[in-house]
C-alpha positions, 0 to 999 in steps of 0.5 A: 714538949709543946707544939711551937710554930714559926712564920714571918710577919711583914706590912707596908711593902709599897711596892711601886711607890715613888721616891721625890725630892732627889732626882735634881740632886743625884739621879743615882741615889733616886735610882737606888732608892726607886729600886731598894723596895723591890730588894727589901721585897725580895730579902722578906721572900729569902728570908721566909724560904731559908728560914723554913718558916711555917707561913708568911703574914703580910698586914696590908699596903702591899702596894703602894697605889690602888692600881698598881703598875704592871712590874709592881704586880708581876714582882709581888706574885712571882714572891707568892710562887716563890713561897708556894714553891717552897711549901710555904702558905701565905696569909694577907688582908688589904690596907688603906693603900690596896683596898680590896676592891682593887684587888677583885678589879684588877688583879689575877688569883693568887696561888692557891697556898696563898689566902686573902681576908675578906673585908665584908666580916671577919674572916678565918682560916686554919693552919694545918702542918702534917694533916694536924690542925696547928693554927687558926688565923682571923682577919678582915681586909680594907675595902675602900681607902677609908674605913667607915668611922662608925664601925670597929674594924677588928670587931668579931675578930675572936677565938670563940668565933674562929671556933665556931666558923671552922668547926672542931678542927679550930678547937684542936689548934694551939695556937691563934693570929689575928691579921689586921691593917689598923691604927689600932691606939696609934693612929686613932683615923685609920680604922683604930681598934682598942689594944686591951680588947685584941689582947683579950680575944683569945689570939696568941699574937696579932700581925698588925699593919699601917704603922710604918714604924716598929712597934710592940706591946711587949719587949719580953712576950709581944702580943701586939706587933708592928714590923714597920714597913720593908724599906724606909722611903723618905727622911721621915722613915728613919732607922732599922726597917724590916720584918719580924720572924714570930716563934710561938710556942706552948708554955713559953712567951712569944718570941717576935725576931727582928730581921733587917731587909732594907737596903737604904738607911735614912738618918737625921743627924746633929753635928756640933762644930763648936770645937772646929776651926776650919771648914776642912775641920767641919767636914771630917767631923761630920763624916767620923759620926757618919761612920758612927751612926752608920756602924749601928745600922743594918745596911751600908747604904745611907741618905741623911739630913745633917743640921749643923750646930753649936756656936761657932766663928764659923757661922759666918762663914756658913752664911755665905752664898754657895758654902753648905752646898759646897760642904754637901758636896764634899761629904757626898764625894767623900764615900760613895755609900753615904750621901747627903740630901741636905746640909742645914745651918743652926749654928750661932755667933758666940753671943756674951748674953750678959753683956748684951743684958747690961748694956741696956739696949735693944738686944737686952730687951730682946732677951728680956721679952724672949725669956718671958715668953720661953717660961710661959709654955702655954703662952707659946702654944697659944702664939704659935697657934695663932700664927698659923691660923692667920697664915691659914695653915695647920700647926704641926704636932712637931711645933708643941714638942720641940718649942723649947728648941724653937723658942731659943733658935729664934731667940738666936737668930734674931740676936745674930741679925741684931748684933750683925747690923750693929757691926757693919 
């Protein structure tokens, strides 16, 4: 039987950093939220000592600052005891977020079971499980919070020269993990290194680091993984967050086990209320598919942003002053593991578009000139585009996926401000 080797590969904890936005709406859920990265930190700890694992990984952005709060440094070094009580070797670099001259600066030496990559070459070190040589580790920590454009960050970061630096002993390892904080194709302005030249370095996996989402190459035999990071910290950091557990073993694909560690979801949800009759009807609605996307989740504790949709009577009534705070309210009284930090209303009257087409007017000239545009892709891109540079802002990527979807709200919103004036 072959040699197989199992550690626990995590990134982006951002211990310390801030939760904004929800302090005026639920002192409660901030303090949730502030405190849910500390326990996201403590599970990835339990988890690597009840797993036994071999050695734990972490791919940068320990913290979230380059100076670090007292508590925040106090709390990740007493997870490194924890491990090094427990036999268990740690292997981290620093990210864009805790670059290594923080570190030398600031902070105390870490456990010697533990090892940091240097960020002035590439770096490597040996794996030893019962005096054998199992695993030769490679990598190469930030120095600064940028990484200099002119220079590959995963560049030496080989087999043959982990070889060469450790001597025979390297020779002997079956196996090799390279440790990396990069974009790597994902994100081409943080430190970006060619996929297809990692996967021919000569290393059985990489731990990578930087991409807050989950990520791999391989569903079957990842080689190239992105955990994402411990605990999602705003609406943008939707889904399951946590780390992966890796088995390499000789003769068989890498198995890269994901393990939840969060304790707070965020979700963005669509409603469609076409079918509701009564606001009563709108908040049970809601609150079935809650529970729904709730019950596909890892954690019971969940913050969502809710846009209601489809058309309705009811958009009216939506429209008044106080009505989707008060609807906001109600969900959130509803279940206390559940809270919703937004309501949003994209609902619409039930327009006939074909009769508002015959009747000649404004509207069908509307309509007329809406779909026009909607059929010249380019052309909403180019308008858009100018839009933004007369405000002297960026466009959002976001803009070029969903302008379909923008085209018609806008479409719909404008019919809704046209059809209502006529009615008063």
């Amino acid at each position: 039987m072959g040699q197989k080797l199992t550690f626990l590969h995590a990134a982006d904890l951002h211990l310390g950093a801030p939760f904004r936005g929800l302090r005026g709406l639920s002192p409660q859920w901030a303090d949730r939220l502030t405190d849910s990265i500390g326990r996201a930190y403590d599970r990835m700890i339990e988890v690597a000592v009840q797993r036994q694992v071999d050695f734990v990984v972490i791919a940068g952005d320990i913290f979230d600052q380059a100076r670090a709060s007292y508590r925040d440094y106090t709390h990740f070094f007493e997870g490194c005891r924890r491990l090094d009580e427990a036999g268990i070797p740690l292997y981290l670099c620093t990210g864009n977020h805790d670059p290594y001259t923080a570190w030398r600066r600031d902070f105390g030496e870490l456990p010697t079971s533990s090892y940091l990559f240097s960020p002035e070459k590439p770096d490597f070190t040996l794996f030893c499980r019962d005096g054998q040589p199992l695993c030769v580790l490679g990598g190469r920590s930030y120095y600064n919070r940028v990484w200099s454009g002119d220079e590959d960050i995963a560049w030496g970061l080989t087999r043959r020269a982990a070889n060469e630096a450790l001597g025979p002993k390297a020779v002997q390892a079956p196996f090799g993990v390279g440790v990396l904080h990069s974009g790597l194709h994902l994100d081409p302005v943080k430190a970006p290194a060619n996929p297809l030249e990692l996967l021919h370095a000569g290393f059985d996996y990489w731990a990578l680091g930087h991409i807050h989402q989950p990520w791999r190459d391989s569903e079957t035999d990842p080689k190239l993984v992105f955990p994402g990071c411990i605990q999602g910290r705003d609406i943008r950091e939707t889904g399951k967050r946590g780390v992966c557990v890796v088995t390499l073993e000789e003769g068989m694909p890498n198995v890269a086990e994901f393990v939840p560690t969060a304790s707070v979801d965020w979700e963005q949800l669509r409603v469609d209320i076409s079918d509701c009759r009564a606001l009563p009807d709108v908040v049970q609605l809601v609150l079935r598919q809650l529970f729904a996307v709730n019950g596909r989740a890892l954690c019971e504790q969940m913050v969502t942003r809710i846009t209601l949709e489809g058309t309705t009577p009811l958009h009216e009534v939506l429209k008044r002053p106080g009505v989707l705070e008060d609807l906001r309210l109600q969900l959130n009284d509803s279940y206390r593991d559940f809270f919703c930090d937004a309501l949003i209303d994209a609902t619409s009257l039930p327009l006939q578009k074909d009769l508002l087409r015959e009747e000649g007017l404004f509207p069908a000239a509307l309509l007329a000139a809406s779909e026009s545009l909607q059929a010249d892709r380019a052309g909403q891109i180019a308008y858009l585009q100018e839009e933004f540079l007369r405000s002297n802002l960026p466009m959002p990527v976001e803009a070029i996926d969903h302008i379909d979807e923008l085209a018609q709200q806008a479409e719909n919103i404008v019919l809704d401000l046209l059809v209502a004036e006529e009615s008063r």
